[in-house]
N, CA, C and O atoms as CSV, one atom per row, in Angstrom:
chain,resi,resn,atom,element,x,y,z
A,1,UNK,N,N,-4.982,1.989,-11.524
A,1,UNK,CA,C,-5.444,1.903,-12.886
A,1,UNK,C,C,-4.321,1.364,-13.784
A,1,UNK,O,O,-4.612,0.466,-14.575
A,2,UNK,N,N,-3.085,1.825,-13.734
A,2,UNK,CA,C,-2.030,1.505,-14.445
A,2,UNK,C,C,-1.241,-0.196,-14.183
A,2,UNK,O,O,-0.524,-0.851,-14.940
A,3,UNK,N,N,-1.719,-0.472,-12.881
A,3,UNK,CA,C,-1.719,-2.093,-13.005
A,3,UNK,C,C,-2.448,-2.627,-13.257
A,3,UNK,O,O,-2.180,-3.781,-13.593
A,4,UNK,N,N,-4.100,-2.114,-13.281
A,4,UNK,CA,C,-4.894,-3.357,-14.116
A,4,UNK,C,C,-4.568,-3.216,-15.236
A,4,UNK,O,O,-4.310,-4.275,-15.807
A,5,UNK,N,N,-4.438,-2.066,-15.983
A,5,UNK,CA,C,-3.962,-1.861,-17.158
A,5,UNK,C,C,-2.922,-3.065,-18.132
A,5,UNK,O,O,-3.002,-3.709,-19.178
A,6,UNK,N,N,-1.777,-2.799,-16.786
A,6,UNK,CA,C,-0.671,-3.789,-17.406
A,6,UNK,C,C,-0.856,-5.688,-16.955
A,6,UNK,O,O,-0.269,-6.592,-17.549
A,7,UNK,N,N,-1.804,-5.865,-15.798
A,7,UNK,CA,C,-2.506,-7.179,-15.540
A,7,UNK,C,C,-3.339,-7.439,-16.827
A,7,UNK,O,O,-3.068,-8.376,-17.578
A,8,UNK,N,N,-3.863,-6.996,-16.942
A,8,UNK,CA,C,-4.926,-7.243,-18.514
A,8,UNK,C,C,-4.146,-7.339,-19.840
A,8,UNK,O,O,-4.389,-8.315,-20.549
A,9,UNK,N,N,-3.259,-6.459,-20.243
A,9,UNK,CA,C,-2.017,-7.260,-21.391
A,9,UNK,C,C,-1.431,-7.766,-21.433
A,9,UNK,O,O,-0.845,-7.979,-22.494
A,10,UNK,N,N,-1.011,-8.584,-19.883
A,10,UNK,CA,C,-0.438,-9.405,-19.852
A,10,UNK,C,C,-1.077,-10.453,-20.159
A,10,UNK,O,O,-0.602,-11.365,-20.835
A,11,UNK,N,N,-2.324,-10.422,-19.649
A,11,UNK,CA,C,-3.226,-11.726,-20.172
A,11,UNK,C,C,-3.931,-11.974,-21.140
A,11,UNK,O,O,-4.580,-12.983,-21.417
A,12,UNK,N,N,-3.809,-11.116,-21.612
A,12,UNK,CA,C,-4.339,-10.922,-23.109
A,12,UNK,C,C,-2.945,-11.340,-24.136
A,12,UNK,O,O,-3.140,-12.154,-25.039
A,13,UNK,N,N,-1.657,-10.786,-23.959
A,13,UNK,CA,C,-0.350,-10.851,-24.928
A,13,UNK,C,C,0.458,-11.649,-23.519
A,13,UNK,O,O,0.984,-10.794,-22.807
A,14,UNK,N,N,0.618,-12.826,-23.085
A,14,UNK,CA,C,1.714,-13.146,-22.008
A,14,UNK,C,C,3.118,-13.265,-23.046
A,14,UNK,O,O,3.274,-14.007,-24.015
A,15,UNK,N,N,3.998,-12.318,-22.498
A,15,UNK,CA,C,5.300,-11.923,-23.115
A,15,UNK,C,C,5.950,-11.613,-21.735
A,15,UNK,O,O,5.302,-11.363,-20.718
A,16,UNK,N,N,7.647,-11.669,-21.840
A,16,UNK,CA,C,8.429,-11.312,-21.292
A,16,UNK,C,C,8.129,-9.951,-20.976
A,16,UNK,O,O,8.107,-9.620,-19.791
A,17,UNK,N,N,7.850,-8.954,-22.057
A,17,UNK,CA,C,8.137,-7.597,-21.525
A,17,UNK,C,C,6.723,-7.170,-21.268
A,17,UNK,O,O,6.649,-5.947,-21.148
A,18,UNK,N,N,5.724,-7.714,-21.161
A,18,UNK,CA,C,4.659,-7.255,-20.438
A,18,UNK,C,C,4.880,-7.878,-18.564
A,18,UNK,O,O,4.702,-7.222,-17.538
A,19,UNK,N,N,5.170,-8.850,-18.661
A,19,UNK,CA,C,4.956,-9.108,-17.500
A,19,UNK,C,C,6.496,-8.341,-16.540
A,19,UNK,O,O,6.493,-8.339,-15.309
A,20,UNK,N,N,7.570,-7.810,-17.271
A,20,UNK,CA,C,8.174,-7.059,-16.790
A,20,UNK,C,C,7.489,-5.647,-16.445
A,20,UNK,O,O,7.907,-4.815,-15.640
A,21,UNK,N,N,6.503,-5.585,-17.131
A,21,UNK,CA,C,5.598,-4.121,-17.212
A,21,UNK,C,C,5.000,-4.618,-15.756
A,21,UNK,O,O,5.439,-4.073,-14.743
A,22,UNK,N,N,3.996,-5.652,-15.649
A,22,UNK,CA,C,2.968,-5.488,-14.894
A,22,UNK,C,C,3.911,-5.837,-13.158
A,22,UNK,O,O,3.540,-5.558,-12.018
A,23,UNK,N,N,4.916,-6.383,-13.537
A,23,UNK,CA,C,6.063,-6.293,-12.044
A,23,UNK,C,C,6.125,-5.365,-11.349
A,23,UNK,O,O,5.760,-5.323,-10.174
A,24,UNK,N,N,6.690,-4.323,-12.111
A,24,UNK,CA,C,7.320,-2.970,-12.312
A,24,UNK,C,C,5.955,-1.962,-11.391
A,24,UNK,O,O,6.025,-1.409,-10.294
A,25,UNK,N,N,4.921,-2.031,-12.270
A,25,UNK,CA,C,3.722,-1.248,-11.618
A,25,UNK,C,C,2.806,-1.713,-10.613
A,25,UNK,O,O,1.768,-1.164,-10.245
A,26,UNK,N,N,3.460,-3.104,-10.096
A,26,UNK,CA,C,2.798,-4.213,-8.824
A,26,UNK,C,C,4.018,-3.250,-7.748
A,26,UNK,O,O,3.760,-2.601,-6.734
A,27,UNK,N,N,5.279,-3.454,-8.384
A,27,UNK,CA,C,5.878,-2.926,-7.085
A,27,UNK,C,C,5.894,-1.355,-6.869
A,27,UNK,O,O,6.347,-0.742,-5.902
A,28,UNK,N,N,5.328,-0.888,-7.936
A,28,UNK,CA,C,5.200,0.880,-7.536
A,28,UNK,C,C,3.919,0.765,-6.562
A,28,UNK,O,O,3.668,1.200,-5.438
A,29,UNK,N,N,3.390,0.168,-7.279
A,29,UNK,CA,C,1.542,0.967,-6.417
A,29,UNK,C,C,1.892,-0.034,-5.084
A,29,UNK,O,O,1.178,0.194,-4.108
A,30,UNK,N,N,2.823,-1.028,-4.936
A,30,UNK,CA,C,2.553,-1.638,-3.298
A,30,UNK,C,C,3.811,-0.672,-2.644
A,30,UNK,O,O,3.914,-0.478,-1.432
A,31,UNK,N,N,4.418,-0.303,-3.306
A,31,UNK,CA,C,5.601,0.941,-2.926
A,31,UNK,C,C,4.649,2.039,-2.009
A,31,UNK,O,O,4.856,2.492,-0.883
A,32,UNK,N,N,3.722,2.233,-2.797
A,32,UNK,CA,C,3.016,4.199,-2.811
A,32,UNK,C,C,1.948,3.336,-1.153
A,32,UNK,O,O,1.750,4.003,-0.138
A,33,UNK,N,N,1.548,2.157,-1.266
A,33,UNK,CA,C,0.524,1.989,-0.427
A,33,UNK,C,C,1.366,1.916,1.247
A,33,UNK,O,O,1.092,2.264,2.396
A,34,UNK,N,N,2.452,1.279,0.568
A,34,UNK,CA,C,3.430,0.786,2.329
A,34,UNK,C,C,4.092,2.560,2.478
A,34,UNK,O,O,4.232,2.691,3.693
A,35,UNK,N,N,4.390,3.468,2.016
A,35,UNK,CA,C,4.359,4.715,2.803
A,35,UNK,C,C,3.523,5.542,2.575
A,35,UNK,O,O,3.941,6.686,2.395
A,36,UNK,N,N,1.878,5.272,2.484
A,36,UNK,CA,C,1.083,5.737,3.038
A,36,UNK,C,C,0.621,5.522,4.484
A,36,UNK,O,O,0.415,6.285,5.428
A,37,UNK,N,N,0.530,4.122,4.293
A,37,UNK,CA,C,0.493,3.092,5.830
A,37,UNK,C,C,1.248,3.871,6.864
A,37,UNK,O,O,0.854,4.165,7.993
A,38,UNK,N,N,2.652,4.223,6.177
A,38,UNK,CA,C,3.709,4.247,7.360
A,38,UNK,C,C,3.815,5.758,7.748
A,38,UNK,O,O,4.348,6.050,8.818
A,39,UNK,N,N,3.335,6.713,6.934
A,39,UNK,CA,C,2.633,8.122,6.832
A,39,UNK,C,C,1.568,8.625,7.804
A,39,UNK,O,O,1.553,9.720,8.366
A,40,UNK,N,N,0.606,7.551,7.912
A,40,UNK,CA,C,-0.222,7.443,8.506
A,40,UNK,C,C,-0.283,7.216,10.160
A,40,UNK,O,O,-0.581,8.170,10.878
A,41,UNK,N,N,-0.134,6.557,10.446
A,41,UNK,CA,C,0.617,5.768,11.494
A,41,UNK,C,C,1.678,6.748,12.040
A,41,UNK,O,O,1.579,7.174,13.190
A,42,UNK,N,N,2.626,7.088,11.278
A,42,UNK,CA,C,3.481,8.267,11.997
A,42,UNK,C,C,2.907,9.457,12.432
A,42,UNK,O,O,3.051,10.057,13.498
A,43,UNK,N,N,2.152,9.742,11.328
A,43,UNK,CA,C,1.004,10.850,12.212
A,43,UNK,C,C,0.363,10.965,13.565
A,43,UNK,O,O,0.407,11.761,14.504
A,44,UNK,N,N,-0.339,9.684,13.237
A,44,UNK,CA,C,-1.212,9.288,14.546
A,44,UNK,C,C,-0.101,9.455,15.575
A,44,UNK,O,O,-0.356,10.420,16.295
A,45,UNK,N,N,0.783,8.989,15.825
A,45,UNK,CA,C,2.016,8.357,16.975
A,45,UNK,C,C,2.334,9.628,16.950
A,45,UNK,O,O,2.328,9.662,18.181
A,46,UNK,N,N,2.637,10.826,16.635
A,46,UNK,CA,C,3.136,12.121,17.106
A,46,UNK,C,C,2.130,13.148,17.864
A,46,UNK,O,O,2.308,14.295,18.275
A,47,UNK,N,N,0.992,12.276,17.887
A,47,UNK,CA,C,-0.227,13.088,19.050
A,47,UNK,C,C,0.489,13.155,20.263
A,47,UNK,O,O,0.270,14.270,20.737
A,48,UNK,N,N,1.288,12.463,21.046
A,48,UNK,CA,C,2.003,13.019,22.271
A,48,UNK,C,C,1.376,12.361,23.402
A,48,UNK,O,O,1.271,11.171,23.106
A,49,UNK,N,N,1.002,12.539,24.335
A,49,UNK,CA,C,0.483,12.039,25.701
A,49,UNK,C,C,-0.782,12.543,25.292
A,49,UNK,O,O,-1.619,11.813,25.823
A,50,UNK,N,N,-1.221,13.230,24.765
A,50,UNK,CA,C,-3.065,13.741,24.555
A,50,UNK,C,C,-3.313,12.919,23.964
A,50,UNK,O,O,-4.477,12.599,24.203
A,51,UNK,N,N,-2.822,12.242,23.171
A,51,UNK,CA,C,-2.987,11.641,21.607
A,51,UNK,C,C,-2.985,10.191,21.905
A,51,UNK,O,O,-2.990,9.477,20.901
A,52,UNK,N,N,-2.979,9.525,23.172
A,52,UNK,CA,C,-2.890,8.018,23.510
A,52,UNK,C,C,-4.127,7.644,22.784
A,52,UNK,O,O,-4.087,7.559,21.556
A,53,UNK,N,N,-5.369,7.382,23.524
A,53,UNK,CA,C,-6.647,6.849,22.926
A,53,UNK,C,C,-6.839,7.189,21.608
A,53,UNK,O,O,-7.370,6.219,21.068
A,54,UNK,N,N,-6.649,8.205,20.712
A,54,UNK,CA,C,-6.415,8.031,19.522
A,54,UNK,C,C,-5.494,7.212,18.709
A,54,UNK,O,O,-5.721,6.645,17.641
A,55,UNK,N,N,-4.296,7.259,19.489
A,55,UNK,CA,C,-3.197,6.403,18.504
A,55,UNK,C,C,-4.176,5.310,18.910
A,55,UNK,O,O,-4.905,4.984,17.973
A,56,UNK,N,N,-4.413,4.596,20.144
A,56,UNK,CA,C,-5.187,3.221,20.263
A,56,UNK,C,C,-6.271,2.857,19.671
A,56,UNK,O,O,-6.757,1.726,19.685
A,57,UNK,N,N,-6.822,4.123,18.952
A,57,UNK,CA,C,-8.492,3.766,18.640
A,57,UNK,C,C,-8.032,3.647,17.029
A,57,UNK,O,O,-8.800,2.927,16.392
A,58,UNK,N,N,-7.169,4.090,16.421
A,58,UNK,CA,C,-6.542,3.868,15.492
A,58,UNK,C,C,-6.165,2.487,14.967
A,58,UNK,O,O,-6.667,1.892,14.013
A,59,UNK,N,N,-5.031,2.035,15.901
A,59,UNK,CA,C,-3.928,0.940,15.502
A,59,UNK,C,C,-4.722,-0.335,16.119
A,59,UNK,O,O,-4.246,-1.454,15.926
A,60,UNK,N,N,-6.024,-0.172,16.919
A,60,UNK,CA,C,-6.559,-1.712,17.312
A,60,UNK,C,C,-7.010,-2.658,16.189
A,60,UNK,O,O,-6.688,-3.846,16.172
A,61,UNK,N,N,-7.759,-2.082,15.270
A,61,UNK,CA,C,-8.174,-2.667,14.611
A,61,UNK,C,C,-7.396,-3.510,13.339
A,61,UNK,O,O,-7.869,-4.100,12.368
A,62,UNK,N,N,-5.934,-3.289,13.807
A,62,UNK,CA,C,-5.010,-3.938,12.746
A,62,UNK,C,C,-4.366,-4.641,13.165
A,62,UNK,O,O,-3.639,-5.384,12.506
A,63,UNK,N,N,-4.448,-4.609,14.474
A,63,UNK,CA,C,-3.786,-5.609,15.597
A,63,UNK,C,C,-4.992,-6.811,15.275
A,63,UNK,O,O,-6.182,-6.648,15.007
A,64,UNK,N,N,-4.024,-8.342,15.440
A,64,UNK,CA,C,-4.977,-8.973,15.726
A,64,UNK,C,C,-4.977,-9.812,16.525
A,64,UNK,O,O,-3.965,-10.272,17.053
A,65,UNK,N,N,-6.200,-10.171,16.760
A,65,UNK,CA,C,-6.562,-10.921,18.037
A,65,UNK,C,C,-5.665,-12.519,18.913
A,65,UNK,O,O,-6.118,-12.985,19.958
């Protein structure tokens, strides 16, 4: 919400310190998304030897072909 927020005044007012705004909250929210990813994923991968076909049924679909 807080980057469309700052995407939309930027384009509405294009200024130096908006588009320092809408930087700023591009690289938080892709910050918060790459260690969720990597949160995620670490989870899965600590299932152990039980946990194979899950980590696989997991991580195929991001693999690509």
């Amino acid at each position: 919400m807080n980057k469309s927020r700052s995407r939309n005044r930027y384009l509405k007012w294009p200024s130096r310190e908006n588009f320092l705004a809408l930087k700023k909250s591009k690289n938080k929210s892709n910050d918060v998304l790459r260690k969720t990813k990597k949160r995620y994923f670490s989870d899965i991968s600590k299932g152990g030897s039980t946990g194979k076909k899950l980590f696989w049924d997991k991580v195929k679909p991001f693999m690509s072909t």
